[in-house]
N, C-alpha and C positions, 0 to 999 in steps of 0.2 A: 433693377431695370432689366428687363427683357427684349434679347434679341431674335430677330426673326433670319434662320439662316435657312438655304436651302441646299441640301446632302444632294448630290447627282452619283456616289461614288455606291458602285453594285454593292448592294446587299443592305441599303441602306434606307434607301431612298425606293418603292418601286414604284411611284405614281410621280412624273416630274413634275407633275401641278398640283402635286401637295408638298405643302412648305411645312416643316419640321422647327417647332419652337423648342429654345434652351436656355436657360439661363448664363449670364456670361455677368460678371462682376458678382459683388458681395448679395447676397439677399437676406429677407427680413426675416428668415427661420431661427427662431433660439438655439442655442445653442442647450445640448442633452443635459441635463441634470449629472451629477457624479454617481448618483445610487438612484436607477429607476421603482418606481415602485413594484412590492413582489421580491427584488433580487436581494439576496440575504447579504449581511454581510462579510468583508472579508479581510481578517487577518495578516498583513505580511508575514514572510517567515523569509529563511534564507537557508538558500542549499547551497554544499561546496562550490565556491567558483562561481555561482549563479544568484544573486538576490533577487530577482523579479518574478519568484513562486509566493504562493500566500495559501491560507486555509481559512474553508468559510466557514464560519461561526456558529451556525446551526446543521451543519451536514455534513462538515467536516470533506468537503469538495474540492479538490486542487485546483488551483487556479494561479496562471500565468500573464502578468501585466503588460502588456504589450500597447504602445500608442496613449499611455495613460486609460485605460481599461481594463479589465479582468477579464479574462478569458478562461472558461474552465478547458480542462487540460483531462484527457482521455485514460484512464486506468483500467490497466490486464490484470488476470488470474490466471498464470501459468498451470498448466495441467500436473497435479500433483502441488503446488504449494497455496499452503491454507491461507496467504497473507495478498492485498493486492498491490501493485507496484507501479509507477511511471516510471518515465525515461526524460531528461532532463540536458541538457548541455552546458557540460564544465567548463567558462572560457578560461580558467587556468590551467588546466590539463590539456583540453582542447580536444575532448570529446565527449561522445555519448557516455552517460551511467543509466544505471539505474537506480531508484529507489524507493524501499516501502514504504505505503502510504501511511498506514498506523502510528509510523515513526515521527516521520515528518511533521503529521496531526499533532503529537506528543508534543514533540520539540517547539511548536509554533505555541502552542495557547500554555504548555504546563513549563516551560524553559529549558532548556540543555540537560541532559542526563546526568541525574545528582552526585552519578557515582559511578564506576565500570562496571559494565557489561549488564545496564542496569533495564530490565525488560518495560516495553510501552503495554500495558498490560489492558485489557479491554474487561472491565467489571461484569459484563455480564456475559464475558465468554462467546460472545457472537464475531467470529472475526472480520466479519463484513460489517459490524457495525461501528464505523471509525468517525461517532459522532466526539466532536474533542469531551464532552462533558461524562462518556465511559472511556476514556482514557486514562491512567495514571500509572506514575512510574513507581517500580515495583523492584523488590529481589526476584533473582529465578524459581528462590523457595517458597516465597508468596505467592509469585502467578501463579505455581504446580499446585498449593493449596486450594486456591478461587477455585481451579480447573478441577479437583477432586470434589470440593465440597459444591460446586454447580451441577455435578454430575458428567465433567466431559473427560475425565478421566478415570477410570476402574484402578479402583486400589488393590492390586493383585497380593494374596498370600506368600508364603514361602512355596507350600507345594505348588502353586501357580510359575513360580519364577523357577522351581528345578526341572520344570517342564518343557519349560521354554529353552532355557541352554541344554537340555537332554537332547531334543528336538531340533536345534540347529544343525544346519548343514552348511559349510560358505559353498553356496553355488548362489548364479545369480537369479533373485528375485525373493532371496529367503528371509528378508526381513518383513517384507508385503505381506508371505505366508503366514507370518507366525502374528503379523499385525490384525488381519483380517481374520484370526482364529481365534486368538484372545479378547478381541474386540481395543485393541487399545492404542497407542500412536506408535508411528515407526520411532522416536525417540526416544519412548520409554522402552523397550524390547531392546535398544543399542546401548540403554545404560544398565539393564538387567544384562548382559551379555557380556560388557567390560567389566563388572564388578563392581561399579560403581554403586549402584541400586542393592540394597542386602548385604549390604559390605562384613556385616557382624556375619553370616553365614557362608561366602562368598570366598572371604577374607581378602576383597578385592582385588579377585584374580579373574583375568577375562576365562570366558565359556572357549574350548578346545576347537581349532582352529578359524576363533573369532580374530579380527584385526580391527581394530579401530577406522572409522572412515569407509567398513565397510557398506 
């Protein structure tokens, strides 16, 4: 049923002799279907503290249910890291975190991390591509494999890696230098520099005034 009202209140109303129709009681509009057509679907997941996050099934898209709905949910790429990340609110801590979205993708469609410290690993090395179906959980020494045998990592020689700890300086900015010169990630240049990397040649002893965390 429609009622016929008339608004006099400034900014509303500017013609007094035009009457403004509204509806007032239930009317006969259907109610929204739950999944309109087009909208992919979407996976619950659950973050610390927080269940009403999910992930969509083909695009791997975060999404926050709010009023019985999905809403997708806004994801950053901090300057300098290769991963992307949202921001979420923990009602048991009771506040802001953040976290990455690769991860999350993982934990929703492949289940909980099979083992510690175990990487959400992207099969084809794109790290923007966080469709769940290139996801899977991985050792650290498998993903480094994917990563060499895809070509996003340079398998550096010995003379390559005496070069690099020759060449260090701890000042700042000098793992950038040596990354951008060898072509390779700042992660692998801070395990070739602890000893970790070339251990048999090394004998796992960090490069001369390296410090861990540098």
């Amino acid at each position: 049923m429609l009622a016929e009202n008339t608004l006099s209140a400034p900014g509303f109303n500017t013609n007094p002799t035009r009457r403004i129709i509204r509806p007032v009681g239930p009317t006969t509009a259907q109610a929204p279907s739950k999944r309109r057509k087009g909208r992919e679907r979407v996976k619950a997941g659950s973050l610390p503290g927080n269940p009403r996050y999910g992930v969509g099934c083909e695009t791997g898209s975060i999404y926050y249910k709010c009023r019985g709905r999905w809403r997708p949910v806004q994801t950053k790429q901090y300057a300098g890291e290769p991963y992307e990340s949202f921001s979420f609110w923990n009602r048991e801590a009771k506040r802001r975190q953040s976290y990455r979205k690769h991860r999350f993708v993982c934990e929703t469609h492949r289940g909980p991390a099979p083992f510690p410290r175990a990487h959400a690993a992207h099969q084809n090395d794109d790290k923007r591509d966080n469709r769940p179906k290139n996801l899977r959980w991985k050792t650290a020494g498998a993903n480094t494999l994917d990563a060499i045998k895809n070509g996003r990592i340079v398998r550096l020689g010995p003379d390559a890696a005496r070069s690099i700890r020759k060449m260090y300086r701890p000042k700042r900015g000098a793992i950038r230098e040596l990354r951008e010169k060898f072509g390779i990630t700042g992660n692998t240049v801070r395990l070739i520099l602890s000893g970790v990397s070339y251990r048999e040649i090394f004998d796992n002893k960090p490069a001369r005034g390296y410090r861990a965390g540098a």
